[in-house]
N, C-alpha and C positions, 0 to 999 in steps of 0.2 A: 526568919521567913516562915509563912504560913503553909503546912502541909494543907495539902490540894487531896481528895480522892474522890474512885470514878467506880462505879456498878456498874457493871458491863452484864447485861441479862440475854440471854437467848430461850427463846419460847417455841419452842419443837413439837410441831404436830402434823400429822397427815391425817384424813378423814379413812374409815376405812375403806378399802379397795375391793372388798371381795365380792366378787359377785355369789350372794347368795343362795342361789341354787346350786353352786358348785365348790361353794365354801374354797374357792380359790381367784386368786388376783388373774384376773385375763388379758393380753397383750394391751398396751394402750399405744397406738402409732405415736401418740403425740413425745412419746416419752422415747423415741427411737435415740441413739443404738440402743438402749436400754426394754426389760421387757417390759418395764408401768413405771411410773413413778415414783414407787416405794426404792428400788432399787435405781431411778437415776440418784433421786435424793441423798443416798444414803451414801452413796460415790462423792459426790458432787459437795454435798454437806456434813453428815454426820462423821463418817470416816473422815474425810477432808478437817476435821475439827479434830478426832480421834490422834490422827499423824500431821498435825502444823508443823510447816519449814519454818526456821526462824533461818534467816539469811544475813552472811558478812557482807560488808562494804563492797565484794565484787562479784557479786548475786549469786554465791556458792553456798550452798544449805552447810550452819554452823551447826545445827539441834533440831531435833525433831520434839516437840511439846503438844501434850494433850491440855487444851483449850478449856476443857470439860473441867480440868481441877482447879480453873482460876477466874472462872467466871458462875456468874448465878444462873441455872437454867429448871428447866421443864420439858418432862417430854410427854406428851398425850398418852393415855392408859392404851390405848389401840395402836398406838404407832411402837412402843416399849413391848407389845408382845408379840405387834410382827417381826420385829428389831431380834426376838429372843430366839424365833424359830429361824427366820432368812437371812440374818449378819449376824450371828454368835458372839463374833470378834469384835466389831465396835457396841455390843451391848455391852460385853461382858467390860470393855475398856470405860463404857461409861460410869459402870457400877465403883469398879474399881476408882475412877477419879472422883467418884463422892466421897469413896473411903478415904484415902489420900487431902481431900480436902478438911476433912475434919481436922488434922491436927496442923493447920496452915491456919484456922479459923476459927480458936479454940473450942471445939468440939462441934460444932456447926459446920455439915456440911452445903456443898455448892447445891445440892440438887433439892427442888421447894414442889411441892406435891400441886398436881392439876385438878379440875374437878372431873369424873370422868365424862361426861358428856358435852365438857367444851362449858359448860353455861359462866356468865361471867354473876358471882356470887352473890354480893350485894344486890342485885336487884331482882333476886328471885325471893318467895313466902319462905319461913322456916323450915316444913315442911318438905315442902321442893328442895332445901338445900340438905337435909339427912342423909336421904337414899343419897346421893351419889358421895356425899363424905365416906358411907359405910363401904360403898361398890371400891371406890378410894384408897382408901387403906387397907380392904381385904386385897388387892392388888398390890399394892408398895408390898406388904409383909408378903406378900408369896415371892418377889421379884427381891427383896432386900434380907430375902432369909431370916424374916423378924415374927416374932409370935405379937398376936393381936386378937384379944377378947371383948 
């Protein structure tokens, strides 16, 4: 029989929220109970991805599984440093399931780098595509504790 496999990709991002004159996120109703939707999201998906129930036959949670080490993802350079300051705990759990993923995948981890301003790559000048590889990677290395010259 022919083995079968599936990429499973998740692509993470929020635009940022802050209103800048107050270099802070300000209530969004729409995002109620919650106060914006950095933090419904983060409840709802990233966390919720962070602690997955795997559930037995009689819908009783068997394992709790982090999502983030067995699947391929990305998460926007602005959404990864609101993530770093307002949920600590699913940042830090995401770091960590990149580490974890490296040696499930022989030395390739899960987590594949964005460009920082959202652009999608291919269809912008050379030029246009530099600056934000550079914005890019001076971010991963501050966020992945890695030196970058």
């Amino acid at each position: 029989m022919e083995t079968k496999y599936i990429c499973i990709h998740g692509h993470f991002y929020q635009p940022p929220r802050e209103n800048a004159w107050l270099e802070a996120v300000e209530v969004q109703d729409s995002a109620h109970p919650y106060h914006d939707w950095n933090r419904r999201i983060t409840v709802e998906c990233w966390s919720a991805n962070v602690y997955s129930r795997i559930l037995d036959d009689a819908g009783r949670i068997e394992k709790i599984v982090n999502n983030y080490e067995k699947i391929s993802f990305n998460f926007g350079p602005t959404l990864l440093a609101w993530m770093e300051i307002h949920a600590p705990d699913v940042y830090q759990a995401v770091l960590e399931a990149d580490k974890r993923s490296l040696a499930r995948y022989s030395g390739h981890g899960s987590a594949l780098a964005q460009a920082y301003n959202h652009m999608i790559m291919p269809l912008h000048w050379l030029q246009d595509e530099l600056a934000p590889w550079e914005t890019l990677f001076e971010t991963l290395c501050k966020q992945l504790n890695l030196q970058w010259s």
